[in-house]
N, C-alpha and C positions, 0 to 999 in steps of 0.2 A: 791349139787343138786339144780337144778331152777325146781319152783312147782307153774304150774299154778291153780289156786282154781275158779270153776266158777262155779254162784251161781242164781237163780230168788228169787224174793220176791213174796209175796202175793200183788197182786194189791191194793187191801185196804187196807195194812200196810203203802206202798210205799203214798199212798191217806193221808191218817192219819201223815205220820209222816213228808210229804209237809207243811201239814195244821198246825201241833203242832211248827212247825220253819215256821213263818214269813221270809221272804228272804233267803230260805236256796236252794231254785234252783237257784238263781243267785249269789250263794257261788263257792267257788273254789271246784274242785277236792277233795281237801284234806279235808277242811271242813264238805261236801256232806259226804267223806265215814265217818268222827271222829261221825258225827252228828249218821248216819246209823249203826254203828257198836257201838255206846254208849248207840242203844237201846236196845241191847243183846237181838234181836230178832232173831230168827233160830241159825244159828252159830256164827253169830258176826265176828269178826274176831281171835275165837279160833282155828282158822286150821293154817291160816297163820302166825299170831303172835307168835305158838310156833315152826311151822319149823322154823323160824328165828330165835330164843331164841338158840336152836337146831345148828346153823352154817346154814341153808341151806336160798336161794335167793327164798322167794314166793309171793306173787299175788294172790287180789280176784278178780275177775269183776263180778257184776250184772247184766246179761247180758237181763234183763225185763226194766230198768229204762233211760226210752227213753228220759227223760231233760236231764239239765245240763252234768252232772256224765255222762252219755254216750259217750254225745258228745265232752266231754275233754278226757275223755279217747282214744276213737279212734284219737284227736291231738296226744295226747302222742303218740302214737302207730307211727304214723305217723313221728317221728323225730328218729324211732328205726329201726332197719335195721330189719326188718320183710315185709315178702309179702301178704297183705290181699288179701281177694278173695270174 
């Protein structure tokens, strides 16, 4: 099963946890989410990480965090054979 997980943060979490990582919006992709998901703020990535554990293809997106993390993500998207709208 592919399990897409989408998620908002609190604006002043997302504020706070910019300001506590120095250079963490001109991080990669990957980094932006280990950093976001290492603060085991709301669900972290306990939904995705265990349908995967589980056998199954999942996915979170933040769909509030208009840096970086956004705007790589919609690249991504864009090299997958999906039709945004």
């Amino acid at each position: 099963m592919r399990i897409l997980i989408l998620s908002a943060d609190y604006p002043k979490f997302l504020r706070d946890l910019y300001l506590s990582h120095p250079g963490l919006a001109e991080a990669s992709y990957a980094e932006q989410m280990a950093a976001r998901n290492n603060s085991l703020f709301g669900v972290a990535d306990f939904y995705s990480r265990n349908f995967r554990a589980h056998g199954h293809e999942a996915q979170e997106i933040h769909i509030n965090n208009a840096g970086r993390l956004l705007k790589d993500l919609l690249h991504l998207f864009r090299k997958c054979d999906l039709l945004l709208l």
